[in-house]
ROMI-537481 format. One record per residue: residue in one letter; x, y negated, z negated of N, C-alpha, C, O, CB in turn. Coordinates in steps of 0.001 Angstrom, whole numbers, padded with zeros to 6 digits, always signed. Glycine has a CB too. Example, Ala and Ser with C-alpha at 12.3 -4.5 7.8 and 13.67 -1.06 7.14 Angstrom:
BEGIN
a+013190+005690-007800+012300+004500-007800+013200+003300-007800+014236+003319-008465+011308+004473-009046/s+012850+002250-007080+013670+001060-007140+012900-000030-007870+013409-001138-008039+014084+000598-005725/
***
This chain:
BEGIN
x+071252+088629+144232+069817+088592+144004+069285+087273+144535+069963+086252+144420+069476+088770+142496/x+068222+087267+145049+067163+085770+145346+066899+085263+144709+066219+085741+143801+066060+085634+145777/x+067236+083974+144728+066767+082845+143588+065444+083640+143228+064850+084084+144211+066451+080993+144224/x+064861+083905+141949+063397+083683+141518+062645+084733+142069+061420+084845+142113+062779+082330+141969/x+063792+085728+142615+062900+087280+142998+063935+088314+142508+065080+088047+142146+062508+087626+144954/x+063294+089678+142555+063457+090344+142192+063455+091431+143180+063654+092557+142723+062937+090229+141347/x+063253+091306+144548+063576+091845+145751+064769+092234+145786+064185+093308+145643+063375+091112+146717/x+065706+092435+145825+067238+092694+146167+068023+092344+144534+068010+091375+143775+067861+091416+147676/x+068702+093776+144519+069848+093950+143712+071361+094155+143919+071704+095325+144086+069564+094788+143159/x+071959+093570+143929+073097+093360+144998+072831+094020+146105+073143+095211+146063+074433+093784+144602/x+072303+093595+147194+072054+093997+148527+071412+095102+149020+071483+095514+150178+073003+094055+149027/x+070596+095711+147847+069627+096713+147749+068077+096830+147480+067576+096837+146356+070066+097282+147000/x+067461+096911+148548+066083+096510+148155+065414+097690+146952+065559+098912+146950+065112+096458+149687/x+064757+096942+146112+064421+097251+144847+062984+097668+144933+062598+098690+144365+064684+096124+143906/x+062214+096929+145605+061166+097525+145796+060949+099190+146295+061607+099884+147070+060702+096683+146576/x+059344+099568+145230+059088+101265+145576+057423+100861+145502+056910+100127+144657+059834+102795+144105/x+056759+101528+146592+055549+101096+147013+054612+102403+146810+055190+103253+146132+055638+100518+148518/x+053667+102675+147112+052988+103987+146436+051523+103960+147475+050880+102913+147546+052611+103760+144359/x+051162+104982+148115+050212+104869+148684+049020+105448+148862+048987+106087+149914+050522+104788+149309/x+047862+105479+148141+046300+106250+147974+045792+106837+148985+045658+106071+149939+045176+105402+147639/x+045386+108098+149203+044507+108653+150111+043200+109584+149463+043342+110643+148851+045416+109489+151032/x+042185+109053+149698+040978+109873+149229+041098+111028+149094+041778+111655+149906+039977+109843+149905/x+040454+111688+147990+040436+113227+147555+039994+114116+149178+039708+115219+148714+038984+113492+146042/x+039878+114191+150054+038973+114659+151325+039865+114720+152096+039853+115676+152872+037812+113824+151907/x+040699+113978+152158+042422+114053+153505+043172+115117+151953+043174+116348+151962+043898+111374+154074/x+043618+114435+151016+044310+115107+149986+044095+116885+149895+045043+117669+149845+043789+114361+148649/x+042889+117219+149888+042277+118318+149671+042373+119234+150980+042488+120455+150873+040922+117992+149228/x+042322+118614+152175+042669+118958+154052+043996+119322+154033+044348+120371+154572+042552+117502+155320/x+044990+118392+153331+046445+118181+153892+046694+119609+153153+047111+120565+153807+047513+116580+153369/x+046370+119732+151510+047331+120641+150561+046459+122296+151095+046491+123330+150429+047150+120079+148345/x+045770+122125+152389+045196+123663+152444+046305+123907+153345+046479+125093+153628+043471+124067+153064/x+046878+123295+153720+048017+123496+154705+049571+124195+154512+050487+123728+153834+048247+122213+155087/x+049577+124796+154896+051765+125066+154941+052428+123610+155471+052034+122928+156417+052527+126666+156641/x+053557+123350+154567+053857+123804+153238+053413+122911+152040+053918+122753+150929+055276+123990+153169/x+052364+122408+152595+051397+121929+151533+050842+122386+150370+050606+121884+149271+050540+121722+151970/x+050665+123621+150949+049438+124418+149908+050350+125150+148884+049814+125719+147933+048278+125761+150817/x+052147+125171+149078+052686+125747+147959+053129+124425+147036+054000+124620+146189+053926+126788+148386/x+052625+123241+147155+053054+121736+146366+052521+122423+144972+051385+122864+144799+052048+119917+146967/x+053654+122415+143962+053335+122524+142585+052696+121200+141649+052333+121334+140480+054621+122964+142021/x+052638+119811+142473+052474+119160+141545+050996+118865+141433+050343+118757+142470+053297+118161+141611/x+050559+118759+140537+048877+118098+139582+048336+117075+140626+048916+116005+140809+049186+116951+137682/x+047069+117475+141391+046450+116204+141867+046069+114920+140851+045897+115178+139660+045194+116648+142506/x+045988+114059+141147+046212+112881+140076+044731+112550+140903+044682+112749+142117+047915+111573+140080/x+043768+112134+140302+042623+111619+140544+042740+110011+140076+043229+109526+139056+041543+112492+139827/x+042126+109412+141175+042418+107973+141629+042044+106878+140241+042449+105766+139904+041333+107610+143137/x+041180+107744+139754+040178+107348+138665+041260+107482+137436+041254+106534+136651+038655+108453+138540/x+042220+108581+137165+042737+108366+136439+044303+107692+136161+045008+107591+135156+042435+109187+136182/x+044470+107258+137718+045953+106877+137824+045862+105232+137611+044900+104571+138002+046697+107371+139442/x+047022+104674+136925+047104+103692+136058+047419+102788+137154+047043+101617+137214+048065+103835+134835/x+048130+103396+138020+049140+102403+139222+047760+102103+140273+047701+101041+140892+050858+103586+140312/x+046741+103089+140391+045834+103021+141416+044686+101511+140616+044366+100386+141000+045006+104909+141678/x+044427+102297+139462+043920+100933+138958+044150+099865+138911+043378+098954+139209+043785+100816+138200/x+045061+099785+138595+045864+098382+138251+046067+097587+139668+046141+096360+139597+047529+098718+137495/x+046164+098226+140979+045900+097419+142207+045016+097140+142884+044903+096371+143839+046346+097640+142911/x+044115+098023+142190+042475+098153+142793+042065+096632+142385+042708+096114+141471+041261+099584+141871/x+041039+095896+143008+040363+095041+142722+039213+094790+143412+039169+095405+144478+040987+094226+142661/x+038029+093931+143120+036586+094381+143460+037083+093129+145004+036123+092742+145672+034845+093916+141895/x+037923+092828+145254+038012+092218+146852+039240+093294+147889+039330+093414+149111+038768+090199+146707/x+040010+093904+146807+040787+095058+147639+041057+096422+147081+041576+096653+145989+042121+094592+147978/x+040616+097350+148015+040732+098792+148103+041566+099453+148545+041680+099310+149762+040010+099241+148571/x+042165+100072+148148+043862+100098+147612+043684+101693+148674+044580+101911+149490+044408+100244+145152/x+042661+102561+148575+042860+103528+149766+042958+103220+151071+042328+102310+151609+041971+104326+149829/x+043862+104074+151702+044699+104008+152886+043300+104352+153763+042290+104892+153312+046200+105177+152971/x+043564+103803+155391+042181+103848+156318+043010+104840+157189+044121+104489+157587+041460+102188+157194/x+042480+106131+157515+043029+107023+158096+042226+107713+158933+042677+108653+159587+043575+107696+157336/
***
């Protein structure tokens, strides 16, 4: 491990990163094969804890696509 990080666990990067796309690409992509058979719950940006929590009123955490 790195002195004073938490980057690498015996020689394994530890980091997992997560990435926002507006309801409008989200809603485009899942009309698609094999999109449109994805079982999982759209998570609205508004209610996701991880989206909040990086959001800040100088950075906007949605992806520019």
């Amino acid at each position: 491990m790195l002195s004073g990080s938490h980057a690498y666990a015996g020689g394994v990067a530890t980091h997992i990163g997560q990435l926002f796309f507006d309801r409008d690409l989200v809603t485009a992509v899942e009309a698609r094969a094999p999109y449109h058979s994805n079982g999982q719950p759209f998570v609205d940006l508004l209610e996701d804890g991880v989206a909040q929590a990086a959001a800040t009123a100088d950075s906007d955490v949605l992806m520019d696509w």
